[in-house]
C-alpha positions as CSV (number, residue, x, y, z in Angstrom):
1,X,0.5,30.0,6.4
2,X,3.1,27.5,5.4
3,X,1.7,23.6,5.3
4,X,3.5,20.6,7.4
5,X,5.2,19.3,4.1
6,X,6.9,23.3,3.6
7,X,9.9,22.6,6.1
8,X,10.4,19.5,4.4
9,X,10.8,20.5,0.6
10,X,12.7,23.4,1.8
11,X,15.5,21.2,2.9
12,X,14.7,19.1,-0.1
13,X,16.0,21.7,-2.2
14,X,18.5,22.7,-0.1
15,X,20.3,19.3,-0.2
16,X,19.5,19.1,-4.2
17,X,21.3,22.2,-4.2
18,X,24.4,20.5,-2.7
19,X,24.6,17.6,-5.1
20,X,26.9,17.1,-7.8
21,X,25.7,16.4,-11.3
22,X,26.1,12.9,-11.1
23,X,24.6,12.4,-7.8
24,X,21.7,14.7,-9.0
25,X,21.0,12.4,-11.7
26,X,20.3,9.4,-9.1
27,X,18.7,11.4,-7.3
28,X,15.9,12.5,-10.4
29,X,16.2,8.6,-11.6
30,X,15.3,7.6,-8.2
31,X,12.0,10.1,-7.9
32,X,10.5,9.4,-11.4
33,X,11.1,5.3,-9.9
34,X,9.0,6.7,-6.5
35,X,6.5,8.5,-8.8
36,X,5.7,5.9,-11.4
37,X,2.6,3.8,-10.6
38,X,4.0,1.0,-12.2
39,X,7.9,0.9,-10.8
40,X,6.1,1.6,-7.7
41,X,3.4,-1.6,-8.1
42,X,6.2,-3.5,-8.9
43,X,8.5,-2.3,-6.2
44,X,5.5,-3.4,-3.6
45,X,4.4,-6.2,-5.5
46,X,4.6,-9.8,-3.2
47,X,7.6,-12.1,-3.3
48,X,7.0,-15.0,-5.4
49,X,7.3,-18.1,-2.9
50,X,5.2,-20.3,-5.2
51,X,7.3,-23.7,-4.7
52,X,9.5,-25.0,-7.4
53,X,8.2,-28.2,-8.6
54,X,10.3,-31.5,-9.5
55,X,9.7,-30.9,-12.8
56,X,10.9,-27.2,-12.9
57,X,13.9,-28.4,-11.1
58,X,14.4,-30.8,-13.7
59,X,13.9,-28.7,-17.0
60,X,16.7,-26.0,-15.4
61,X,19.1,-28.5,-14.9
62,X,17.9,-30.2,-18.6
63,X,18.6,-26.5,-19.9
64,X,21.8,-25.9,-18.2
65,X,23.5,-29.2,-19.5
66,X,22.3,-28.5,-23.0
67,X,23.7,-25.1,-22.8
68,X,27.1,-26.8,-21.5
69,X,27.4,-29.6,-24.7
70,X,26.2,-26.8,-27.6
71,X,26.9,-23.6,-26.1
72,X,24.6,-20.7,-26.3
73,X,22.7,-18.6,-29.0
74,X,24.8,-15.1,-28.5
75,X,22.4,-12.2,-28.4
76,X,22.8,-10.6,-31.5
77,X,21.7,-13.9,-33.4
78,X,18.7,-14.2,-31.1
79,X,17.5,-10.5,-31.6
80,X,18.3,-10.6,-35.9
81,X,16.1,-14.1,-36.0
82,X,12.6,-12.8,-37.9
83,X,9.5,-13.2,-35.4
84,X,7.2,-16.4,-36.7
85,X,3.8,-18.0,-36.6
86,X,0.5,-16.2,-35.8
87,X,-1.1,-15.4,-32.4
């Protein structure tokens, strides 16, 4: 005797069948996301709506106006800098 979820994966298939490569590969990406525990507890996790303090507020805006007088650090400088200190 077939189970309730038989029908289902049947047409499953039968619509993987269908899909180009590209769209198969979405497809895949998008089940391992459904099937890892920890995309998954992420995915559900609760919206941060902690408020932003004054001072928050004012260490972005400190940041973005230093960032407008020197510039930024590209990438490739930030990654090649040697880790320091001690934990």
């Amino acid at each position: 005797m077939e189970s309730d979820a038989q029908p289902e994966k049947r047409q499953a298939h039968a619509y993987l069948d269908r899909l180009s490569e590209a769209q198969l590969s979405a497809v895949r990406g998008l089940l391992e996301a459904m099937l890892d525990p920890a995309a998954r507890a992420l995915a559900n996790a609760p919206v941060d709506d902690e408020p932003v303090t004054e001072e928050e507020l004012h260490a972005v805006a400190e940041a973005r106006e230093s960032r407008k007088r020197n510039g930024g650090i590209p990438f490739k400088e930030v990654v090649a800098e040697p880790v320091t200190g001690t934990r």
